[in-house]
C-alpha positions as semicolon CSV with decimal commas, in nm:
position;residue;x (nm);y (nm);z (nm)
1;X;1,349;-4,598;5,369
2;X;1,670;-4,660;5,251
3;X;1,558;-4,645;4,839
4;X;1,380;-4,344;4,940
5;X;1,719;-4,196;5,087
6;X;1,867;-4,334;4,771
7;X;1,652;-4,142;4,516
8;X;1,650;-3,827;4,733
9;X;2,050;-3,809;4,731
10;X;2,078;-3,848;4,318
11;X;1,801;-3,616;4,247
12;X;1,976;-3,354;4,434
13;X;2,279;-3,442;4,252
14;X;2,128;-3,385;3,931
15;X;1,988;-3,052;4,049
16;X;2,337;-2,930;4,165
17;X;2,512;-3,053;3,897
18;X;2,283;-2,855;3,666
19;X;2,317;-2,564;3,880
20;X;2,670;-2,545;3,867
21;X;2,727;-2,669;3,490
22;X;2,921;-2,370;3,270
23;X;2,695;-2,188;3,082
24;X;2,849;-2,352;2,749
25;X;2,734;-2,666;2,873
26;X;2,367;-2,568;2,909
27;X;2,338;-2,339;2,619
28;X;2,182;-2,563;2,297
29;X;2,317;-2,538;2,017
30;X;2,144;-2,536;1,627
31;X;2,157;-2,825;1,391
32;X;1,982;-2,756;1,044
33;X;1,897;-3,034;0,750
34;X;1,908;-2,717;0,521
35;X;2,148;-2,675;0,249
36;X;2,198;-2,338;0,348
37;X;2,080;-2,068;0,685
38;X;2,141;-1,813;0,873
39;X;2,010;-1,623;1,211
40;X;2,000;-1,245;1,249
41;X;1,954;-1,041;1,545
42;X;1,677;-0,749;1,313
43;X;1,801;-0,457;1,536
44;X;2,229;-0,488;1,569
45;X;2,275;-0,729;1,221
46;X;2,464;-0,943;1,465
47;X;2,494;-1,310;1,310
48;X;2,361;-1,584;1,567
49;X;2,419;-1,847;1,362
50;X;2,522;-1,962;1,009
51;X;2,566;-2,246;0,782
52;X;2,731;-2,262;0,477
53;X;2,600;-1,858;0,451
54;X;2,776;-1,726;0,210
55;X;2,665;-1,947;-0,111
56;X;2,486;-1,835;-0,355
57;X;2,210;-2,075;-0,441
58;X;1,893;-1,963;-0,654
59;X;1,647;-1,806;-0,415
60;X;1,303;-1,839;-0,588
61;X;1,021;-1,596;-0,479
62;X;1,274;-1,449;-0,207
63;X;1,379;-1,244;-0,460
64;X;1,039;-1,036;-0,446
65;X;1,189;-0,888;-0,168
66;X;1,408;-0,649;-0,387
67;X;1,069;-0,566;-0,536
68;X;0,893;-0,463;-0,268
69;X;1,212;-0,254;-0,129
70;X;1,228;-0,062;-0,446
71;X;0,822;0,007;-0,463
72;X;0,841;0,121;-0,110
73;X;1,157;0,343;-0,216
74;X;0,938;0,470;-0,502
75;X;0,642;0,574;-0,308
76;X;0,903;0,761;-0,079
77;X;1,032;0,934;-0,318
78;X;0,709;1,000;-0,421
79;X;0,749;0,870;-0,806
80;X;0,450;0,680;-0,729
81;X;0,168;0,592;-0,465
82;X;0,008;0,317;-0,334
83;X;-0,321;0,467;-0,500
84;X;-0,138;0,510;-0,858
85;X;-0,320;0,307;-1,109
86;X;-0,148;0,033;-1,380
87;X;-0,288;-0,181;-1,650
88;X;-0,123;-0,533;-1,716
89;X;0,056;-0,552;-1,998
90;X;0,122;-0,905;-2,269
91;X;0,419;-0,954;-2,074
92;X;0,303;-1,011;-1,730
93;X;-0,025;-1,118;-1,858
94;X;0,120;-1,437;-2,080
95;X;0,297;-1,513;-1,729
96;X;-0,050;-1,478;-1,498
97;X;-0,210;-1,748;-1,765
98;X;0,036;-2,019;-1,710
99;X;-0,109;-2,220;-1,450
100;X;0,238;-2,334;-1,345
101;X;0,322;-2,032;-1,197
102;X;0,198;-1,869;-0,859
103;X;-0,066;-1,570;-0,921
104;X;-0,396;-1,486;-0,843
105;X;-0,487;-1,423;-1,221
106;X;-0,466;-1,083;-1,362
107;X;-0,690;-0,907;-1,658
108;X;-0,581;-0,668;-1,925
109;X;-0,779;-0,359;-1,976
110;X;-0,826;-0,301;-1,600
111;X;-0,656;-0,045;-1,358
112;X;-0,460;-0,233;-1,069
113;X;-0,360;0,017;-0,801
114;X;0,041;-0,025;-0,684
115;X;-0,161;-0,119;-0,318
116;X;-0,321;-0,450;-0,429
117;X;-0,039;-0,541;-0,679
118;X;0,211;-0,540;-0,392
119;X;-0,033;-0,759;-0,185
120;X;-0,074;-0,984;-0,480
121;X;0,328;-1,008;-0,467
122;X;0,366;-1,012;-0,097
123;X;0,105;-1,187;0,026
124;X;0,039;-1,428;-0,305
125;X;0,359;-1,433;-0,440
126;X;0,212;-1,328;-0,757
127;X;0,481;-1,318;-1,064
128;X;0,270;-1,082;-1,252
129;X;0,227;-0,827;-1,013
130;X;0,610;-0,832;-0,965
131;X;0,655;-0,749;-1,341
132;X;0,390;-0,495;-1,361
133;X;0,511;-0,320;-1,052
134;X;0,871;-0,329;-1,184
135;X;0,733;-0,196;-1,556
136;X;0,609;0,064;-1,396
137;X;0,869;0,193;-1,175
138;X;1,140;0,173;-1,450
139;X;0,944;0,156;-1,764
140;X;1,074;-0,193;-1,844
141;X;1,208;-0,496;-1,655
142;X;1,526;-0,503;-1,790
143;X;1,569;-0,151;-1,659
144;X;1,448;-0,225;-1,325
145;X;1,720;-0,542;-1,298
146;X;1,972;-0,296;-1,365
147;X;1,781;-0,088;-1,055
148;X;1,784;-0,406;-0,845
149;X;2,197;-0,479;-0,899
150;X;2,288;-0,100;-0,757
151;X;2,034;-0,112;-0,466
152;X;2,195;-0,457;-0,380
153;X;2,557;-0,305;-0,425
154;X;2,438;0,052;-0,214
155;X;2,263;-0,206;0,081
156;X;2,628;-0,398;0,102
157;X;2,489;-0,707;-0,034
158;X;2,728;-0,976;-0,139
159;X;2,719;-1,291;-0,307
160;X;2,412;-1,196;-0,553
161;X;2,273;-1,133;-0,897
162;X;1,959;-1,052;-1,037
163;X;1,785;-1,142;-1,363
164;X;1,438;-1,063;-1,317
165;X;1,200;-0,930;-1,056
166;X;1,010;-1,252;-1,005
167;X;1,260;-1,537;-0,875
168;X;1,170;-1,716;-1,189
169;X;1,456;-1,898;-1,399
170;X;1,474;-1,680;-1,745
171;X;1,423;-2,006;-1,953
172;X;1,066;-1,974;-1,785
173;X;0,996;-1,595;-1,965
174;X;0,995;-1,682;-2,334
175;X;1,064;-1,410;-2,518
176;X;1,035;-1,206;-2,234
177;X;1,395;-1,247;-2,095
178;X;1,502;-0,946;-1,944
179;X;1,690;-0,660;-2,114
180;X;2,068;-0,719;-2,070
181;X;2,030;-1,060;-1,904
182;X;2,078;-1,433;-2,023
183;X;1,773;-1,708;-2,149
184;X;1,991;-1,926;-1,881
185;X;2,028;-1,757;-1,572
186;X;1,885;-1,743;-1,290
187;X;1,870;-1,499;-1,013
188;X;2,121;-1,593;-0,722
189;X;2,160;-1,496;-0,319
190;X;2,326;-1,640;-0,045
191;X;2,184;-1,673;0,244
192;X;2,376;-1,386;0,427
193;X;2,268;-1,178;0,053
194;X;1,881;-1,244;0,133
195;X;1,946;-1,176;0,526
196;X;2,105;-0,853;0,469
197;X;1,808;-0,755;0,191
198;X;1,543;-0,834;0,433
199;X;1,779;-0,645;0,743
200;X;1,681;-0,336;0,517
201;X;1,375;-0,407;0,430
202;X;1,253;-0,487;0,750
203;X;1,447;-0,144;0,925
204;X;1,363;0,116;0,629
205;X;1,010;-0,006;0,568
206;X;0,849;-0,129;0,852
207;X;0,520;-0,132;0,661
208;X;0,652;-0,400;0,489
209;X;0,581;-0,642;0,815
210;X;0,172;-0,475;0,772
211;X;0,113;-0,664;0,471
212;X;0,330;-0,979;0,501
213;X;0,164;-1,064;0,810
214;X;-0,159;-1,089;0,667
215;X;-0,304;-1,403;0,672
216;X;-0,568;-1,358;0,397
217;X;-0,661;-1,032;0,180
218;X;-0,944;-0,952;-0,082
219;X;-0,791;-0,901;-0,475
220;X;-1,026;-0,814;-0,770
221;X;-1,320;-1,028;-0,606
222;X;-1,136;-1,320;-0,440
223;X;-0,951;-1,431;-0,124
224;X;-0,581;-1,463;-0,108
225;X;-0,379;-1,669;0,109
226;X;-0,061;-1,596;0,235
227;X;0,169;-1,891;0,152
228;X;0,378;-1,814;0,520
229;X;0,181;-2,086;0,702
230;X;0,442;-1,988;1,073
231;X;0,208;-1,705;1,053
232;X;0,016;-1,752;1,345
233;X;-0,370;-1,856;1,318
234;X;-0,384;-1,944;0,967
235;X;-0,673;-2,158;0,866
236;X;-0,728;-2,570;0,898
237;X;-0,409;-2,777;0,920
238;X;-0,172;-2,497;0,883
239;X;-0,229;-2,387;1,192
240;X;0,019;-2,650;1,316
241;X;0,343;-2,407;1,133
242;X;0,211;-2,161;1,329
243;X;0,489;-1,995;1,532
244;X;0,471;-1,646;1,815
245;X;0,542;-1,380;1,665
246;X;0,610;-1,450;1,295
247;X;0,458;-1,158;1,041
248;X;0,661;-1,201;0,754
249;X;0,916;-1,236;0,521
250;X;0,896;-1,420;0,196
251;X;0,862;-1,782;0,057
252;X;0,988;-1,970;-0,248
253;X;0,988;-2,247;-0,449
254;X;1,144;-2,356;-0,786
255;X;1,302;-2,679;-0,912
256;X;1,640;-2,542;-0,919
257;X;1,564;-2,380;-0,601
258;X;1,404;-2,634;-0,388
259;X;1,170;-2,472;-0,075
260;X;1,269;-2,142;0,078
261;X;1,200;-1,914;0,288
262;X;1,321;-1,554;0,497
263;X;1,115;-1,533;0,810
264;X;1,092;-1,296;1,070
265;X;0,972;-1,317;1,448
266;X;0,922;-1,080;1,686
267;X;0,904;-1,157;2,097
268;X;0,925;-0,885;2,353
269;X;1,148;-0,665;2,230
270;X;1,363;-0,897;2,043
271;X;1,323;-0,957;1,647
272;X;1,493;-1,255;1,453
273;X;1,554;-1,280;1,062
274;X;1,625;-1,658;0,952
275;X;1,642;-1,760;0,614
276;X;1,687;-2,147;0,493
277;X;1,731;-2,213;0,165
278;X;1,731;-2,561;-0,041
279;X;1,480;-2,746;0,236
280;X;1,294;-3,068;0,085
281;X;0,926;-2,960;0,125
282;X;0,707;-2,673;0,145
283;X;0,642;-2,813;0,507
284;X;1,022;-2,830;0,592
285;X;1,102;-2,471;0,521
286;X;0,876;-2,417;0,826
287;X;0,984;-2,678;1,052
288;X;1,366;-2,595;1,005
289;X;1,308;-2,180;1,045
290;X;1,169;-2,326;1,385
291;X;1,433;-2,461;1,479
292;X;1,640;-2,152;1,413
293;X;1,357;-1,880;1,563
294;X;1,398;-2,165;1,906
295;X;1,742;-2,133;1,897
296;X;1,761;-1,779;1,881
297;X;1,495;-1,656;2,135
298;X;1,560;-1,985;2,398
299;X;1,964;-1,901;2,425
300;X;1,951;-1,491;2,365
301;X;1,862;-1,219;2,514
302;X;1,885;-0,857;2,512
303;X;2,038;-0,710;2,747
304;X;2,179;-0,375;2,854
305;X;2,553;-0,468;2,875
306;X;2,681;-0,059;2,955
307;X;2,511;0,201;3,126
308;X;2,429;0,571;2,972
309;X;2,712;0,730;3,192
310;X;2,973;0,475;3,160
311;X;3,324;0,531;3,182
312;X;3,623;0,350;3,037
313;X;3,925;0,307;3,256
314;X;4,228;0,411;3,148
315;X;4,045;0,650;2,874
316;X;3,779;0,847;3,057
317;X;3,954;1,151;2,932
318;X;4,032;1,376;2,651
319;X;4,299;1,641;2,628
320;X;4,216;2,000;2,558
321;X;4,415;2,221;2,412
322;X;4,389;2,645;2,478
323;X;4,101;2,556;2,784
324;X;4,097;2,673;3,153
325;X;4,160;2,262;3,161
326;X;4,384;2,070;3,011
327;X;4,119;1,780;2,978
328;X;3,783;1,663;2,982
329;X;3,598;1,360;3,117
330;X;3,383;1,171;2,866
331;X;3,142;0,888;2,906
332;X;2,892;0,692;2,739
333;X;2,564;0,924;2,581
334;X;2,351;0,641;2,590
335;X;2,304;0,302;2,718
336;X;2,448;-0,003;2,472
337;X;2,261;-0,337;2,443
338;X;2,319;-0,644;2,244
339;X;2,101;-0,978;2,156
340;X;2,347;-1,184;2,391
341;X;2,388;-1,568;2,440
342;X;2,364;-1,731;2,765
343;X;2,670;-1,700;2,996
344;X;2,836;-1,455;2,750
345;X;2,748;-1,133;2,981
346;X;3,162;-1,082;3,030
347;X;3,278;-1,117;2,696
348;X;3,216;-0,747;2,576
349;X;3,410;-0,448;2,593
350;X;3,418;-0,115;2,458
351;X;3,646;0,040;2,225
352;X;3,645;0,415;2,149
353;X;3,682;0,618;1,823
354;X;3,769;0,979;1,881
355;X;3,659;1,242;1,591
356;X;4,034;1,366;1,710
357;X;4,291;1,292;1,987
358;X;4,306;1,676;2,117
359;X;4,008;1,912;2,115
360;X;3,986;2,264;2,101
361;X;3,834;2,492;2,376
362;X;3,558;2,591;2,426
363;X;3,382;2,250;2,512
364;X;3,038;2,227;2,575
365;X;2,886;1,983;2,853
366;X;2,744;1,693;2,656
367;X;2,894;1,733;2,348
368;X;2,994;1,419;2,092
369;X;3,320;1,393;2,066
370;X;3,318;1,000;1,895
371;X;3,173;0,679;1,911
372;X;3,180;0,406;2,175
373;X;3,138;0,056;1,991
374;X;3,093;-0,260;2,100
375;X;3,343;-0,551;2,093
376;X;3,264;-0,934;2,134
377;X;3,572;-1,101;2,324
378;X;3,484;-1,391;2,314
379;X;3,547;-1,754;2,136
380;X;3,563;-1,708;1,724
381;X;3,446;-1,347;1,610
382;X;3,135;-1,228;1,643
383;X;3,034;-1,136;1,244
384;X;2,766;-0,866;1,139
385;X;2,552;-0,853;0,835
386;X;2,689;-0,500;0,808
387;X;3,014;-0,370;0,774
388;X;3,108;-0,203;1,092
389;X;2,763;-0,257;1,240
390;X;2,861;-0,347;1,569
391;X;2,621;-0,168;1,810
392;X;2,799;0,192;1,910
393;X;2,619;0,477;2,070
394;X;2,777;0,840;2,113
395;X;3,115;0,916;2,339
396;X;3,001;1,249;2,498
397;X;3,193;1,488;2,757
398;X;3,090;1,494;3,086
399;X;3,126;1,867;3,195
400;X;3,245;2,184;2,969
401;X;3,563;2,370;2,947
402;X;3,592;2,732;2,892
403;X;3,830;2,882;2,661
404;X;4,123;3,022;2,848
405;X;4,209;3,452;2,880
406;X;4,418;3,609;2,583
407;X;4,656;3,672;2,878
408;X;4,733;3,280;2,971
409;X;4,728;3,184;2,587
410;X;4,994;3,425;2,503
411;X;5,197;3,316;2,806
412;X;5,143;2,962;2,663
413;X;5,229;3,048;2,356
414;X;5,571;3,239;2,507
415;X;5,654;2,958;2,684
416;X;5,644;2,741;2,400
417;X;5,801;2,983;2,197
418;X;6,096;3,001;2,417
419;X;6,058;2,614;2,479
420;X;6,139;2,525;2,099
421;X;6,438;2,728;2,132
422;X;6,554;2,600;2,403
423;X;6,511;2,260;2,247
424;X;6,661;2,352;1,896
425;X;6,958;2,515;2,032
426;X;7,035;2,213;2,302
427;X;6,990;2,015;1,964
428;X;7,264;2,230;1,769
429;X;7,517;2,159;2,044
430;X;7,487;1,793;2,085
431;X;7,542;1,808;1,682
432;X;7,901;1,961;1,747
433;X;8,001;1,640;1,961
């Protein structure tokens, strides 16, 4: 009896001292054996977690990514369509013969629609398709590098360069190097670079998720297989990558690079970006992006932090100038959630930006009159792929104010007349003394 009593008294211990441990205490935190990684909260940019994220390593087939963005961009535009036709060219062709390159194999003298040559890329990794998509877009690789260095510049990427469209090392192309670029170099992104390319990618062009999710798709008579084995329900042993939720990004592999990979997972309504860069082995690419995605959706959550309708104390007003009111409540438009980590509920404000510190009557009910924006107030600063990205949603009035009569503005005006000379001659006579 007394051993039972025993047992009974330090399990409830354990219980209560779990119960009452700080939330820092139980939150888990994220080791990685990559060289290089980051976590991204898809909708805010918000930066979970990152390791050694701003060096720029060589990022294989990752940078395909750029590729795709552009072709969708191009089919927006309407320059092209996913039914416009291509043939393959020597170029691309001498690079879908080597056997020591990925591709699905690629024949001159036959139309390839822009559809099934971004498959081949995206699904595949395919190097020729990449080059054949990017001759036709810009008429020549070299031109659509050049293309690939402003879009990075326009999307705020940092820490990046690109050489080709592939992910290939130029001493790999022959004579094919790239207009404007070295025999030696090698395309380059940090891990914060690739994050914030596949942030865009993923928000402009959701299509994009449609094709890398696929598991397996039919080109020119054969089956492809996706080489993202955390997609879930791939065939035989791969199964076991398999992670909820996963439908994309990108893998890659070269010496210089090592394994690679930009994944994204989607759970309820939360989305993650991870990318890991320099892992050992095809398989650890997988098993370390695990480790982030469990990270990210075990100790976050999104959560509705401030209410459509909420006011700030101390600044739930605006002054008004020639109104029946001097001032003007204003609140919150719309309700403001973040991806938030356990027991950090109380470390967010809000700050407001006012399009100016006095408006002008009349005011209409509703109207925006600046941004409310989220700060993080808690340990270290909370970074953003995106300058200025932390979540905000509209600062609107409350009620309206009506302009005043002609009579009270011209008394106001009077007043103020009489007021500056009341002021500038009490100013004159203190200059006598």
């Amino acid at each position: 009896m007394q051993r039972w009593k025993t047992a009974l008294i330090l399990t409830l211990l354990v219980i209560a001292s779990t119960l009452l441990a700080p939330a820092d205490i139980l939150a888990r935190e994220v080791e990685t054996e990559a060289e290089s990684a980051i976590l991204v909260d898809a909708d805010t940019g918000d930066i979970l977690f990152q390791k050694e994220a701003e060096q720029a390593l060589p990022p294989a087939s990752m940078t395909k990514m750029m590729t795709e963005y552009l072709v969708m961009e191009a089919i927006e535009d309407g320059s092209i369509s996913w039914d416009t036709t291509t043939e393959i060219s020597d170029y691309p062709y001498s690079i879908s013969a080597d056997p020591s390159f990925s591709g699905v194999g690629m024949t001159q003298n036959k139309d390839y629609t822009v559809r099934s040559l971004y498959e081949a890329m995206a699904i595949n990794s395919d190097n020729a398709a990449s080059i054949a998509l990017a001759e036709l877009i810009a008429g020549s690789e070299g031109e659509f590098v050049k293309m690939m260095n402003e879009k990075a510049e326009e999307l705020g990427m940092e820490d990046y360069k690109f050489v080709n469209s592939t992910g290939l090392a130029n001493s790999d192309l022959g004579d094919h190097v790239p207009e404007g670029t070295g025999a030696d170099e090698n395309n380059l992104m940090s891990a914060k670079a690739t994050a914030t390319l596949a942030y865009h990618l993923v928000n402009d062009y959701p299509q994009a998720l449609e094709i890398s999710g696929t598991r397996t798709a039919e080109f020119d008579g054969q089956t492809i297989q996706n080489w993202n084995w955390m997609i879930p329900d791939m065939p035989g042993y791969l199964s076991d990558f398999g992670y909820e939720g996963v439908d994309g990004l990108k893998t890659g592999y070269t010496e210089k690079a090592g394994n690679t990979f930009t994944g994204t997972a989607k759970q309820g309504d939360q989305r993650l970006i991870s990318v890991v860069m320099k892992t050992d082995s095809r398989e650890a690419r997988f098993r370390e992006t695990a480790k982030l995605f469990d990270y990210g959706f075990d100790q976050f959550e999104t959560k509705e932090l401030f209410a459509a309708g909420h006011q700030k104390k101390g600044e739930s007003s605006v002054p008004v100038s020639k109104g029946k009111e001097d001032n003007v409540s204003v609140e919150t438009g719309e309700a403001l959630s973040a991806m938030v980590k356990q027991g950090e509920e109380d470390s967010y404000s809000l700050e407001y930006s006012l399009k100016e510190d006095e408006l002008t009557a009349p005011v209409e009910s509703g109207q925006k009159v600046g941004e409310a924006k989220l700060v993080y107030e808690g340990e270290g600063k909370k970074a953003n792929l995106i300058e200025g990205g932390a979540p905000s949603v509209p600062l609107v009035t409350t009620t309206g104010v009506e302009k005043s009569n002609w009579f009270m503005l011209t008394l106001g005006n009077v007043g103020n007349f009489f007021g500056n000379m009341f002021t500038g001659a009490v100013d004159t006579v203190k200059s006598w003394f």
